[in-house]
Each structure stands twice: as structure tokens, then as C-alpha cells.
N, C-alpha and C positions, 0 to 999 in steps of 0.2 A: 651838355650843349643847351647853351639858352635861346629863344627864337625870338631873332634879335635881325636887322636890316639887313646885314653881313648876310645874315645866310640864305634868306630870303632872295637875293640877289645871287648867292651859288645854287642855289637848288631852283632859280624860275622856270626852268625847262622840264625839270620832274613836277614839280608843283601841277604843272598845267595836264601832266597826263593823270592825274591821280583821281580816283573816282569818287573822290570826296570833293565837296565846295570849299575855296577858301577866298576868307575876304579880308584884311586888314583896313581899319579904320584909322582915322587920327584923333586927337584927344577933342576937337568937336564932333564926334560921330560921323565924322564925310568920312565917303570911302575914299581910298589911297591906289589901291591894288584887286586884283580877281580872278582867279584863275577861272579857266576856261569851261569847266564844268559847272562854274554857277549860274551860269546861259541859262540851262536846264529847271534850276528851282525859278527864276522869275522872267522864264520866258523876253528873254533880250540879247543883244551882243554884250560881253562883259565893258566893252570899251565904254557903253552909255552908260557903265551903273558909276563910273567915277564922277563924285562929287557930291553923290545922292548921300542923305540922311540915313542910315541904316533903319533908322524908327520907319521911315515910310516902307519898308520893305519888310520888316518884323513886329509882328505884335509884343507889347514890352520885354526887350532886346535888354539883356542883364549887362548892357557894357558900363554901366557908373559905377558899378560894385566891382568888377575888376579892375576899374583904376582905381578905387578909391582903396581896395583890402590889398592891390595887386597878387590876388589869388585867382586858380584855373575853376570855371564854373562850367559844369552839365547840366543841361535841361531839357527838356521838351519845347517847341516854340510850334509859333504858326507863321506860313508866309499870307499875310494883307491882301495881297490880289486874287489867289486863287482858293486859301482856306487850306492849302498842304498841310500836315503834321511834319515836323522834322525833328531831328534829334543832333543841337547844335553843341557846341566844346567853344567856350571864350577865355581867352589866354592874354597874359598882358604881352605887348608888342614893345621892346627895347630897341635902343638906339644901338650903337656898338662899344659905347662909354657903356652899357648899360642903364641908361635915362627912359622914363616910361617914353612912349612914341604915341602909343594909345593900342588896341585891340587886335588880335589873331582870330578869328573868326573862323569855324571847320562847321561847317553841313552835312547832313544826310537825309535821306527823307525817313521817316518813320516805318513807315512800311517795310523798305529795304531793309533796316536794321533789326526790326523783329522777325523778317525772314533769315536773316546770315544769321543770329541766334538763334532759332526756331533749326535750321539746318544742321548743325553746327552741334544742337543738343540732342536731336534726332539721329544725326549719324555716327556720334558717340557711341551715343547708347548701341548700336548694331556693331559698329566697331568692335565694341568691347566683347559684346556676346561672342561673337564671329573668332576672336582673337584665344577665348580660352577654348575655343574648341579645334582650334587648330594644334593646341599643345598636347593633346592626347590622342593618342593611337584607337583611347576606346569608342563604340560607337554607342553602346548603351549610358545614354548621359539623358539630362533635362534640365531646363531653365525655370528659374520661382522670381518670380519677381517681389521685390521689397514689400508687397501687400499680403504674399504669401500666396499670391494667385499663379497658378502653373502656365508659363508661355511658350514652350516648348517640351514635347516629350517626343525622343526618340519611340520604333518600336520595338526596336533593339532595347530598350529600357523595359520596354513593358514584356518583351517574354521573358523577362530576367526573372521579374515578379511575380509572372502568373500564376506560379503553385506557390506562391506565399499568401501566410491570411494577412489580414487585414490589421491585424496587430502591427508586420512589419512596414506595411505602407503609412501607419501614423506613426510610428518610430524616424523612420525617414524625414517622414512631415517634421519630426521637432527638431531633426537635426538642421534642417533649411530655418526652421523659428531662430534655432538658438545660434545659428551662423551669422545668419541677416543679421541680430540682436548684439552680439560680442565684436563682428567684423572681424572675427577670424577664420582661418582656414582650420580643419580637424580632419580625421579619419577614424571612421570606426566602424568597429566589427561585431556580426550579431551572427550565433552560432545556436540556435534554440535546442539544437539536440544532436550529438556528438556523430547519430549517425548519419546525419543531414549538409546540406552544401553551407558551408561558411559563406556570409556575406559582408563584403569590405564595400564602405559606401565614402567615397571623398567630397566631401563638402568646401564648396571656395566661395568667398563674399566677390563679386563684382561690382567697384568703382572706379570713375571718374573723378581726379582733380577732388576726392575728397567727397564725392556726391555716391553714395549705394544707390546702387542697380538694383541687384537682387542676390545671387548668386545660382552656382552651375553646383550639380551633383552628377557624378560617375559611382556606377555601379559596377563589382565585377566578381566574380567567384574565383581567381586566381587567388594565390598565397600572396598575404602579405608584403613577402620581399619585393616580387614582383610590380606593386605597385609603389614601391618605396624607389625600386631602381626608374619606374616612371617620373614621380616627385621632381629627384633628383635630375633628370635629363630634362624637364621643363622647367628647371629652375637656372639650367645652363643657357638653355635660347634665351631666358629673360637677362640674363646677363650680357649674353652677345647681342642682344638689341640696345642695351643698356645708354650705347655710344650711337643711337637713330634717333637724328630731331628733325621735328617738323618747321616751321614757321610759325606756327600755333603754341609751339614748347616757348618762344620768346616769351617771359610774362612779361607784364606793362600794359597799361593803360595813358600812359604820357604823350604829351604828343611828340615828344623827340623819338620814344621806342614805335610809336603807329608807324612814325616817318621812317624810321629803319628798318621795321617791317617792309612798308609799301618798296621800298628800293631794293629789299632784298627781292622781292616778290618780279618784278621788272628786271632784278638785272640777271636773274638765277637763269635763264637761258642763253645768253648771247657770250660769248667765249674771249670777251675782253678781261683782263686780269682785275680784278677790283682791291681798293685798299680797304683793309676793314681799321678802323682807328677805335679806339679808346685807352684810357687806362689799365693797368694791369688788375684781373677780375672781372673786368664789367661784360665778359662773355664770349669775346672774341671768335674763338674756338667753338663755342657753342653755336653761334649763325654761323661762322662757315660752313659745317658741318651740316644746317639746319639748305643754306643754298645749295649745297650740293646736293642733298635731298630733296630739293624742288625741281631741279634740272633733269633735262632728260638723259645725266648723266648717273643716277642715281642709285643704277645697277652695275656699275663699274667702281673701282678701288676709289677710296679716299686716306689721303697722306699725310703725314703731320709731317715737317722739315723744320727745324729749328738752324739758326743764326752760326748756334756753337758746332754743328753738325758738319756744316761747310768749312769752319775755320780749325775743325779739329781735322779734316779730312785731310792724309798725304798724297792722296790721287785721285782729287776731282775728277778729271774725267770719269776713273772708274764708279766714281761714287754718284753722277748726273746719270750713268748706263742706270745703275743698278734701277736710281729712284723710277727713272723713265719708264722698266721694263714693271713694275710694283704699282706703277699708278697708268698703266696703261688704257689710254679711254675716257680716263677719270679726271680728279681734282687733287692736287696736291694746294696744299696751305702753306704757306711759307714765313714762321714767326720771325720776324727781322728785328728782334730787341736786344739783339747784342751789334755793337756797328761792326761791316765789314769793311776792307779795304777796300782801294778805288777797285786795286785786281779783280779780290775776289767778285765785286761788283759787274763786274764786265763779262768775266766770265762766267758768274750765274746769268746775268743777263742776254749773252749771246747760243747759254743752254734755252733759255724761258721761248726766244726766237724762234727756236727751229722746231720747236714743238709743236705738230699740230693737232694732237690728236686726247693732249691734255690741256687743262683749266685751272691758271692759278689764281688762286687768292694772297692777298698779303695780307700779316697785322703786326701792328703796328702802337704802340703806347702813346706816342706823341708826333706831333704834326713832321712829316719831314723837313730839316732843315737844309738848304740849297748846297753850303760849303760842305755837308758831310757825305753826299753823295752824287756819283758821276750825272753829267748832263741827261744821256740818256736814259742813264736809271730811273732823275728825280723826272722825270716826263711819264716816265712809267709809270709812277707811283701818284701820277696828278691826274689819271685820265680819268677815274669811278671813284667815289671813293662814299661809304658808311660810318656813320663817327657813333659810335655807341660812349652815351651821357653815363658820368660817375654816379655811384649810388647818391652822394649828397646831390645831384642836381637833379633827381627822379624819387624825392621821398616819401612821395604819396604812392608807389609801386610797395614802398618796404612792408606795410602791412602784409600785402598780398604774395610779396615773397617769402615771408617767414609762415603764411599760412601752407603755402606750395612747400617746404621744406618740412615742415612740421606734420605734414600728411604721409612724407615720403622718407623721412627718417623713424616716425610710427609704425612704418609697415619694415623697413627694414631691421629695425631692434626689436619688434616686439612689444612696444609701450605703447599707453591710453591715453597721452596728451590731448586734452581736448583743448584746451585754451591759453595760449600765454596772453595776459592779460595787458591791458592797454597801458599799463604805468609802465611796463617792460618793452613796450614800442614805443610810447614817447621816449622814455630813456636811450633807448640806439636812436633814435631821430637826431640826438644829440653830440652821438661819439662820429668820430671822426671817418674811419671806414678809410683806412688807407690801400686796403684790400679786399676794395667795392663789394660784389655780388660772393666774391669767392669766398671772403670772410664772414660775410651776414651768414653763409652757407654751411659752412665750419664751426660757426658759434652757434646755432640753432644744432646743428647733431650733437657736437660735444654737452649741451644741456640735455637736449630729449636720452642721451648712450647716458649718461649721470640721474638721470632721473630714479625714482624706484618704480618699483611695478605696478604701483597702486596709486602714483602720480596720475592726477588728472589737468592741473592747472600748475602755471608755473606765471607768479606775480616778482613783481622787483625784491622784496623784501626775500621773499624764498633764493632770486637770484644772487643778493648780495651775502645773505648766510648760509651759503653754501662754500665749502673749500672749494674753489675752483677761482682759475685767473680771469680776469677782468677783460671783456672782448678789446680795451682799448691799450692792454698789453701785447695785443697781436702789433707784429710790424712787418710791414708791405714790403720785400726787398724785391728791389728789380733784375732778372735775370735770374732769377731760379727758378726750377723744374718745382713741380707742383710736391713729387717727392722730398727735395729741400726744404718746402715752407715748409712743411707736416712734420717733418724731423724736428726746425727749428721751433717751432710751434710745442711740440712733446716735451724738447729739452726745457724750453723758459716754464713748462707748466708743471714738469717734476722740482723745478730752484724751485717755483713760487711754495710747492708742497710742502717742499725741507724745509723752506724757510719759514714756515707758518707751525710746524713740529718739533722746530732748533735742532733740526735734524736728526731726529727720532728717527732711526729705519723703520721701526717696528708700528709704530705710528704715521708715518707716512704711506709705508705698503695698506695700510688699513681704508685709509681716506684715499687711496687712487685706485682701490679694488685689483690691488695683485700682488704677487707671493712679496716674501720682503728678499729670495732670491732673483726672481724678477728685478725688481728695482734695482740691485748691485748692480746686474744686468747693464739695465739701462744707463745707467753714472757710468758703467765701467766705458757705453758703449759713447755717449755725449762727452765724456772728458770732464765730471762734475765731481767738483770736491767735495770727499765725503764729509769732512766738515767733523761735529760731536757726532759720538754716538749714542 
């Protein structure tokens, strides 16, 4: 989504509640428009600043550089009358042709900003402490922070120690060095004399979004198994958290993702249906998910329902009971990318009515069109609605998405990726992304799960002589389960194998890393011609 007149005009009602300033200039620097919070920074009704010179109101205001590069600029500014610091975003302002118009203007005050960051990195940081001590049962634990300075110590901790020397207290000490240091998690056990208590010590690094904390150490004198069947059962809760987002989990920094933030953020309480829009990948699923987590519905069911669900189902009704009694309280989401009949329409829609104790969301890939859906429905679908922008219209986000990916596909394989290098982000800046966020997502793990163990950096040149298919071989199909792409996705990337081997089994299974019965396997199982052998 571009911000463009058009929309400006759909969203001037949200605009004016939003806790940001926004000003739109035209190409002589007069202002145009203002929402209601810029009162605030220059002390006036928004209605008198039309007409006004932006220059008299900002000290050198960077508006000639975004018409002139038509690029998004951030800075620091000052407002002229009172000496404020503020922390301003200039965006170029289009017509609905897409013709420049002149200027998007967003405000903050300075202060505010380095408190919501200053907050924001403060209660992180306790979050996170807070979070791994809930996953263990033991009480004898402690906190090292990244300095190696101790911030917490049970004293449940310290009688563990008391009749050990001092030997084993700097042992410990190097296991927290060499944790912090590796960023891995270890466990290990120190038995100094066979007639004595074994000591099993778990060491876990603690981060943030790629930022070390420090890390937590448990101590225990139980057997081995015993803390391995621990591991294991805090490895389950991380998994069934896995599917809990926040509104903070949205990444972006664009002003289309701020704006689909702030509307989530506004509409996440009130029990109106909302449309969530975009493309296929660009997250859908993710902010519903992320809303219904903000709502005070949050401790109640949330429901996926898909399109094909309804039109596969031979007894609706029974199948409206089921969902109703499953999502009671809660939020059901309702994927609508496959079209329904007028019927089906009516009758989901006269179920959505009588509910009132649940909260739907819709998504949706493309705008609804009037002839394809009943009156009442397409009313339904026009009263909220959040349009989440395709990867190509947010590519100043891509960096910070493949850095978010690359942190969290690290920790799940096991690899030291530190850096894919900027020739390999320019290069996706370029490819098409028919399968927005969900394929940047999928082609970041399939390199970092491909990588070796001793990979640190991963440049274009290393991308292209590597056997592996070309992110612009992936293809976006609409209406499949996320299990379908991944299938389809595996099938085109075992041809691409064969094809590059003239269908060598023995040489393919080598280059894909699995057996060469595996691989028959797989052909037998995609319907792929074994071709030579």
C-alpha cells in the first residue's frame, strides 16, 4: 500500500486519533491537511496551520530531498517556537495516478520516543529473565549478566554450593564465560570424587531479537535423566507458545506497517468483525493472531477456519455448533480465499450474527469485489478493515526481516550465521517475492538448514555456488495450505537436484544431504521421473 490521497481520505477518522502528528504538504511546502494531534507540537487549532510554510514551523524540514530522491527520510528536528526536539519520518505524498502531490509528514516529540524505547528495552530485558525462570521447576538457579556480573542469585543456589570449594564456584563461573561467549545452551557435570554428590549445572544464554542478555544457570544434584526429561518438557511450552504474538512481533518500520500496527492496536478491543487484507504471505494470520492477543479476549480459544472448510463441510449447521463450542469467548479467523457461494455466504453470515460471545476476523488477498459476494456480506466486509503492503511495497523492512529470521533460524538449527552480506540483500531487493514475507521466510531457513557448521557469513557468490534452487523458482500459488507450498516447494527443489546431477541418485542424495533411499522415497512419493541412472 502506497500513501497516496485515496487513502488518506479512507483512513481520516483513524488518522486524527492516532498519537502521532501527521501533516501533508503540497509541492510548495503549504500545508494541505493535519490531524488533530499536531495541535499539541505548535500549540494551535490544526485548522489555522493550513496554508502555513512548514519551514516556519520546522527548523531545516528535509521536504526538497524527498521530492526530489522521492525516498522516506528520518531525522531528528526542532519545532521554531518552542525549541521541542522531535523525532519526524518524511514520506513522499502521491496522487491516486501515483503522481508526487508533495509530502507525508509523522511527528513525535523526542522525549516520548526515547521513553517507548528506553521502556520497551527495559522490560525486555525482565521479560526475558522472568520467562526462563518460569520454565523450570528448580529453585536453585542465578542470573550473569553479559559482563559476567552476577544479578541474581537464588539462596536455594547458594546451599547447593556451600560445602563445595571454590574450585567449583570458578568452574561454574567459566561455564556462564563460555555460554555468554558461544550463545549456546550446554549442561554439564562435575563429580570430583565418586564418593561425593554429582553436580549437573544447565547453562542457557538469554536474548532478545538477537541482543544477549546474559544467561541463567540451574543447579541440581538429581541424575542426569531427570534433568534431560526437564529440557525436554521446556522445550514443549516453547513450542506451544510458538503460535503467541504480540503487536511488537509485527516487524516494520514503514509507515504502512506503523499504520497497521496503530489500527490493530485501536481496533483489538471493540467486537466489530474486521477485514484483514493483503496478499498471500504478507502475514495475515500473523496480526490476527497478534489482535487477538491484545484483546481482552486473549485468554480464551483462537480459531483458524478456512474457505475450503465450509465448502467441504455436508452439515453446516453441525459444523457452525462445533466451531462455536471451540472458540467459545474467543476469536475465530475466517480465511475467505477460496470464493463461497451466494448460500454458503448467507449462511455463514446469518451464523457470524447470532454470535455474540465470539470475535471474527476475516482475510482476505485481494479487495472484495461487489458481483462476487451477497449484499449483506460485502457490507460486512467494508465496515474495518487493515491492508497489510506486499514485500515489494516495504523493502526497506527486508533487511530487518532476514535479520529477524536469521537470528531465529540460528537458534533453531544450531548454526553461527552471523551475517548475510549486503550483495545478497540487494539481490532479493530485486527478485520478485510472489510469496511476500512467507517466502523471504522459507528462503532464509532453507540457506542458514544448508549452511555448514563452521558457516559464519553467507555473500551472493557463496549463494549462487551453492546446489540449491533460486528463491525466484519459488511460485506463489493461491489457495494452498501452507503444507502444499512446502511439498511443492521440496518437489521443484529435488528436479532442480537431479537436474543439475543428470540424474545421478547417488550424487544427488550427497548434494541434498540424505540417504539415496530417502530420495526414491521422495520421487516415489512427488510422482518424479527417475529419468538416468
Amino acid at each position: 500500500m502506497k500513501i497516496n490521497s485515496n487513502n488518506l481520505q479512507i483512513y481520516e477518522e483513524l488518522i486524527h486519533k492516532l498519537p502521532l502528528g501527521i501533516i501533508v504538504i503540497n509541492m510548495q511546502n503549504k500545508i494541505v491537511c493535519s490531524n488533530q494531534t499536531v495541535e499539541r507540537f505548535f500549540n494551535t487549532q490544526a485548522n489555522y496551520l493550513i496554508g502555513i510554510d512548514i519551514h516556519e514551523l520546522l527548523e531545516n524540514p528535509s521536504t526538497e530531498e524527498v521530492k526530489q530522491l522521492h525516498q522516506q527520510i528520518e531525522k531528528k528536528d526542532q519545532v521554531k517556537a518552542t525549541k521541542q526536539k522531535i523525532v519526524t519520518s518524511y514520506s513522499p505524498f502521491l496522487s491516486q495516478h501515483n503522481t508526487l502531490q508533495g509530502v507525508l509528514v509523522v511527528l513525535e516529540p523526542l522525549e516520548r520516543f526515547n521513553q517507548r524505547v528506553s521502556d520497551i528495552t527495559e522490560s525486555d530485558f525482565y521479560f526475558e529473565i522472568v520467562q526462563e525462570l518460569l520454565k523450570t521447576q528448580k529453585n536453585a538457579f542465578r542470573i550473569v549478566l553479559d559482563n559476567n556480573e552476577e544479578l541474581l542469585c537464588s539462596e536455594e543456589w547458594k546451599s547447593e554450593l556451600v560445602h563445595h570449594t571454590k574450585h567449583i564456584q570458578d568452574w561454574i563461573d567459566q561455564l556462564a564465560n563460555q555460554t555468554i561467549r558461544s550463545r549456546r545452551e550446554r549442561t554439564d557435570r562435575y563429580q570430583p570424587d565418586a564418593s561425593l554428590d554429582t553436580i549437573d549445572v544447565f547453562t542457557k544464554p538469554i536474548q532478545k531479537n538477537g541482543k544477549l542478555i546474559g544467561c541463567v544457570q540451574y543447579v541440581t544434584k538429581l541424575e542426569n535423566n531427570a534433568l534431560k526429561q526437564e529440557l525436554r518438557t521446556a522445550k514443549k511450552m516453547i513450542r506451544n507458545l510458538e503460535k503467541t504474538y504480540q503487536l511488537e512481533d509485527i516487524i516494520g518500520k514503514t509507515p504502512e506497517i506503523n499504520i497497521a500496527r496503530e489500527q490493530a492496536r485501536l481496533y483489538a478491543d471493540i467486537d466489530t468483525p474486521i477485514l484483514l487484507r493483503g496478499e498471500q504471505g504478507t502475514g495475515k494470520l500473523m496480526l490476527a493472531r497478534a489482535i487477538h492477543m491484545t484483546s481482552h479476549r486473549k485468554y480464551h480459544p483462537f480459531l483458524k477456519v478456512n474457505s475450503s472448510d465450509l465448502i467441504n463441510s455436508n452439515d453446516l449447521e453441525a459444523f457452525f455448533l462445533k466451531i462455536s463450542k471451540k472458540a467459545k469467548n474467543g476469536t475465530i479467523y475466517l480465511n475467505l480465499n477460496q470464493k463461497l457461494k451466494i448460500d454458503h455466504q448467507n449462511k455463514l453470515l446469518a451464523f457470524i450474527t447470532k454470535q455474540t460471545s465470539i470475535r471474527f476476523l476475516y482475510g482476505i488477498n485481494q479487495a472484495p469485489v461487489i458481483s462476487e459476494w451477497s449484499p449483506d456480506f460485502y457490507d460486512e466486509l467494508q465496515k474495518y478493515q487493515i491492508i497489510l503492503p506486499s514485500l515489494k511495497e516495504r523493502l526497506i523492512d527486508l533487511p530487518l526481516l532476514v535479520e529477524t529470521f536469521k537470528i531465529y533460524f540460528n537458534q533453531e538449527y544450531d548454526k553461527q550465521i552471523i551475517t548475510i552480506e549486503k550483495d545478497v540483500i540487494d539481490y532479493w531487493k530485486k527478485l520478485n517475492w510472489s510469496g511476500n514475507i512467507t517466502e523471504l521466510k522459507l528462503t532464509v531457513e532453507r540457506i542458514i538448514l544448508d549452511a555448514s557448521a563452521i558457516t559464519t557469513s553467507i555473500s551472493l557468490e557463496q549463494l549462487h555456488n551453492k546446489t540449491i534452487m533460486d528463491v525466484s523458482d519459488f511460485h506463489d500459488e493461491t489457495n494452498l495450505s501452507l503444507q502444499q507450498a512446502i511439498d511443492q516447494f521440496e518437489k521443484n527443489y529435488i528436479v532442480k537436484a537431479l537436474e543439475q546431477e543428470n540424474f545421478n541418485k547417488t550424487k544427488t542424495a550427497k548434494i541434498l544431504g540424505v540417504s539415496v533411499r530417502n530420495l526414491y522415497y521422495k520421487m516415489e512419493k512427488y510422482k518424479i521421473e527417475r529419468g538416468a541412472t
